[in-house]
C-alpha positions in Angstrom: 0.7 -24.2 -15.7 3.4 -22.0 -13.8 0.6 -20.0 -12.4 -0.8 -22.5 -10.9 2.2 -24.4 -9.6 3.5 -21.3 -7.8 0.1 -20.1 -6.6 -0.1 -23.9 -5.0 3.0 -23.7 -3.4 2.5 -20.4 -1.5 -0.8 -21.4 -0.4 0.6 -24.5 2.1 3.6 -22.7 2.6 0.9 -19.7 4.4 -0.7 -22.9 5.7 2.4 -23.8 8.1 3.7 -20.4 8.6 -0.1 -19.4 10.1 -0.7 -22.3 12.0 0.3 -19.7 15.2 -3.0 -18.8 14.5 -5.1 -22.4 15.7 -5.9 -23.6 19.0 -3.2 -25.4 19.8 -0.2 -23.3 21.0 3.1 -23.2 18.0 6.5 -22.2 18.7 7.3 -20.0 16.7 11.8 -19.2 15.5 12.8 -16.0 16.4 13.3 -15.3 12.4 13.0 -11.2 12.8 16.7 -10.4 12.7 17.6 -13.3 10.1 14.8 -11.9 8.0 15.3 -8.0 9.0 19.4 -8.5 8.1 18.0 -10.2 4.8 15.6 -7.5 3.8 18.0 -4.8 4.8 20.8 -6.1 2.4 19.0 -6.8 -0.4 20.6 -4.9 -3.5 18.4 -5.7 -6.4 18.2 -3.9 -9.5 14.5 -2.5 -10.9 13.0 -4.8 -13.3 11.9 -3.3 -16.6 9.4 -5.2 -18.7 11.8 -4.2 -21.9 15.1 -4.1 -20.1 17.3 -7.3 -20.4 17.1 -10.3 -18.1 16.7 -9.0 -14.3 19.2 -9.9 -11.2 17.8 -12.8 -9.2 17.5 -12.3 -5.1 20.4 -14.9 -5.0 22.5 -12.9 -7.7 22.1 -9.8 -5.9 24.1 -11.3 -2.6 21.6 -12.1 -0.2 22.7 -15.8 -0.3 25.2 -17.3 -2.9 22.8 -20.7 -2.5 19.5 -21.5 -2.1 16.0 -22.3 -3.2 14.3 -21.4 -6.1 12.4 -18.4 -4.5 15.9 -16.7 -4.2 16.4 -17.5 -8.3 13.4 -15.2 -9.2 13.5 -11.8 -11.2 12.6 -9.3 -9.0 10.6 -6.0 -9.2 10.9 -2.4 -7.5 7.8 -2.2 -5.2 5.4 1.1 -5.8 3.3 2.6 -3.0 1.8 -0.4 -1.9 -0.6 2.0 0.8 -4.6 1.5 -0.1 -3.4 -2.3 -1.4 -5.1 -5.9 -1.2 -3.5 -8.8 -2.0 -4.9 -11.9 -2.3 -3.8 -15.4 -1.4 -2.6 -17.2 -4.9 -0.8 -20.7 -3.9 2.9 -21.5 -2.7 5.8 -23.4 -2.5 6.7 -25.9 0.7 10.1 -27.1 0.4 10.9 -25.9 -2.8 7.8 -27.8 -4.6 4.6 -25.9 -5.3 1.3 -25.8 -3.9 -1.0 -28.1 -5.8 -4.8 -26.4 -6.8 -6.0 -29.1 -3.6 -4.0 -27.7 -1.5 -4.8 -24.2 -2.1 -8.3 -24.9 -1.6 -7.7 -26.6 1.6 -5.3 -23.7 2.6 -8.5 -21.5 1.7 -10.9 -23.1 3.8 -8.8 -24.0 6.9 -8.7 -20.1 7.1 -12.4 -19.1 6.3 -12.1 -18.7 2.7 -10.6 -15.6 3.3 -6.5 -14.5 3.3 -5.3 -11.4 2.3 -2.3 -8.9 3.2 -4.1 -5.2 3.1 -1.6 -2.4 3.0 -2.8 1.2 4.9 -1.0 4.3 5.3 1.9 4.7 7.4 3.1 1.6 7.3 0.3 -0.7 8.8 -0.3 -3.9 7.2 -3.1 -6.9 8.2 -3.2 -10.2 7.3 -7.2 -11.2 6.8 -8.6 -14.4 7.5 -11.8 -15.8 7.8 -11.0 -16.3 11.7 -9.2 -12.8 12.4 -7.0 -10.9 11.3 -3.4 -10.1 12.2 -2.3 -6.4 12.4 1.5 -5.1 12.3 4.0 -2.7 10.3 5.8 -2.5 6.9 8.7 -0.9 5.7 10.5 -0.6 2.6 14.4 -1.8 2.0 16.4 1.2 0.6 16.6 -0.1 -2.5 12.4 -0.2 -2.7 13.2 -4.0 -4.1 11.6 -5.7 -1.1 9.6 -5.0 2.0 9.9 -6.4 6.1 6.6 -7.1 7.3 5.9 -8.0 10.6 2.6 -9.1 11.8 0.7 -10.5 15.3 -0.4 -13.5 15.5 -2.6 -13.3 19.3 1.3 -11.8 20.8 3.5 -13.9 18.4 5.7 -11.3 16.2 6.2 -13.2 12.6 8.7 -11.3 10.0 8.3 -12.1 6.4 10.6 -10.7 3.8 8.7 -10.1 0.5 9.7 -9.0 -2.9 7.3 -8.7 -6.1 7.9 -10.8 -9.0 6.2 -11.1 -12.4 4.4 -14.6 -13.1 3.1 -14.6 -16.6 1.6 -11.3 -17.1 0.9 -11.3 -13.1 2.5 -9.4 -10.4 2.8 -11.6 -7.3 3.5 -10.5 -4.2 6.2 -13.1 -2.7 6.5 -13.5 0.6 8.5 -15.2 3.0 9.1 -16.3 6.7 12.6 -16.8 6.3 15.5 -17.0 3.9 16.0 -20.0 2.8 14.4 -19.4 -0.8 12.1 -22.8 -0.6 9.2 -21.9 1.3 7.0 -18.7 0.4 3.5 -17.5 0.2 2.1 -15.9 -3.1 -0.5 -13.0 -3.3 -2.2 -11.0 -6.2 -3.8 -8.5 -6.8 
């Protein structure tokens, strides 16, 4: 029930974070240093599957408040080159994505979204209408990683840490900091 829940939520929250990509022109916060300081100081320890309970993003001091993306158990990030990730559901202020609304998310963007991770650091975002190309780079800590993609000459930075849902590894990713809006990938 989780599962779906979270996979929901992340599914409208990529719904209103790519909406720079529709006809009608967005503005779009200049989120890159917010998001870039964020990623940057992000001191998370590894999460073993055996180990006891795991630091949270909030516990590990990237914020001492906020929503209940920053509460999560994170993971150390492999190699993510030769990756795709596919678009699982949400969470839009803090409440998560409904099965509808994934759907919906789904087919506003062709059926398709995906993050696709090359070598050297080149990530795209697919979509049934086009795709957005741009960079990624690892935190020192390898516990989360700074994408930032164009959207037709609109940079947008998402911070994104993995996390274990169930027995699923979902790829968490968000457009800013505040810990209630994020958009969830698998594998």
């Amino acid at each position: 029930m989780k599962k779906k829940y979270f996979a929901c939520a992340m599914g409208l929250v990529l719904a209103l974070s790519l909406a720079a990509c529709g006809e009608e022109e967005v503005v779009v916060e200049d989120t890159n240093e917010e998001v870039t300081q964020e990623v940057q100081t992000q001191e998370v320890q590894t999460q073993e599957t055996t180990e006891a309970p795991t630091e949270t993003v909030a516990e590990a001091g990237t914020e001492a408040e906020g929503g209940p993306l920053l509460q999560v158990a994170v993971m150390e990030i492999p190699d993510l080159s030769g990756t795709e990730w596919n678009f699982a559901g949400g969470m839009i202020d803090g409440v998560e994505m409904e099965e509808e609304d994934l759907n919906a998310t789904l087919e506003t963007y062709g059926g398709t979204l995906q993050l696709v991770f090359g070598e050297d650091g080149a990530v795209t975002m697919v979509q049934g209408g086009g795709n957005a190309e741009g960079t990624y780079e690892y935190s020192d800590d390898n516990t989360a990683i700074k994408m930032t993609l164009d959207f037709g000459g609109t940079e947008v930075t998402y911070a994104g840490f993995l996390s274990e849902v169930g027995d699923t590894v979902t790829l968490i990713a968000m457009s800013d900091m505040n810990g209630y809006d994020g958009l969830y990938f698998v594998q």
